[in-house]
C-alpha positions, 0 to 999 in steps of 0.5 A: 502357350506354344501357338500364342509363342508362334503367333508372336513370332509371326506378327513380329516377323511381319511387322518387320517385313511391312516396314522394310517395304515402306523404306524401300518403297520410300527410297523410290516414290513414283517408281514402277508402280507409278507407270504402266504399259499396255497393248496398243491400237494395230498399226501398219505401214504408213501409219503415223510413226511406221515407214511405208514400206511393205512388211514393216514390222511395227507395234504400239503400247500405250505408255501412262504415268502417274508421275508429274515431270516425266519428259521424253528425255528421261525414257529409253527403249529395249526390245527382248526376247528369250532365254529369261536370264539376261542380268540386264533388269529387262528380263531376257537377252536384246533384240537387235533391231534394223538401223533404222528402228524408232519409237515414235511418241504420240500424245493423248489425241495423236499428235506427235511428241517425239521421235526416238532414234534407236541406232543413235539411242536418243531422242531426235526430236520432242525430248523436252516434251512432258508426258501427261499425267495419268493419259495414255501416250501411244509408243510407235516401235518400227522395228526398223526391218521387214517381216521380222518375227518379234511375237513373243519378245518383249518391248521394255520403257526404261525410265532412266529420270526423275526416277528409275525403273522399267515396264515392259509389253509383250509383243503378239 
């Protein structure tokens, strides 16, 4: 009598758990399950979206979403590293990065779709571009500095439109 007691519990407990994850998953549909960050292909200086300077400091994700309407506009950028508690939802406290700093957005076959000006924190270029759906979009972060030390940081895309939510890339 007391197990069939105790498994009722449980399955009304769960039960009321499932659905309050539906809600919530509800309330945000597309949301950060709906997009990924990857590791991406090495690049140096005086690849597409890496100034030719020596040391440049430069890294590539591949940004995808499963979210129809997602244009450059709506993403923006962050770059942290430790100690983990930073309240800000990226997990760890900013980088700062070099006047200079960029992303750079490559389309699916390379070509560029815009550009991300990290000190005017905007889009200087192709912010009305639509990111495909479900293809990689290569991210070109340039760091902006020579010989900096951003191994074991992390590189946040923060979706600030239609929907919002982060995905982050550690950087090796």
């Amino acid at each position: 009598m007391v197990i069939v007691g105790v498994c009722v519990a449980l399955t009304v407990v769960l039960s009321a758990v499932l659905v309050a994850l539906a809600s919530v998953t509800s309330l945000q549909p597309g949301g950060p399950a709906a997009w990924a960050l990857a590791p991406g292909p090495e690049v140096g200086p005086g690849s597409l979206g890496c100034r030719d300077r020596a040391g440049e400091t430069c890294f590539a994700v591949l940004f995808t979403s499963s979210v129809a309407g997602v244009r450059l506009a709506g993403l923006r950028f962050t770059v942290v590293g430790p100690p983990w508690n930073n309240p800000t939802g990226t997990g760890g406290t900013p980088v700062p990065l070099g006047t200079s700093a960029s992303v750079t957005a490559l389309g699916p076959t390379g070509e560029l779709a815009g550009v991300w000006n990290w000190s005017q924190s905007a889009w200087v270029q192709g912010g009305s571009w639509e990111v495909p759906v479900d293809e990689n979009v290569t991210l070109v972060l340039d760091a902006g500095l020579a010989n900096a030390q951003l191994a074991g940081d992390y590189f946040f895309t923060i979706m600030a439109t239609p929907n919002y939510g982060s995905v982050g890339a550690y950087l090796p």
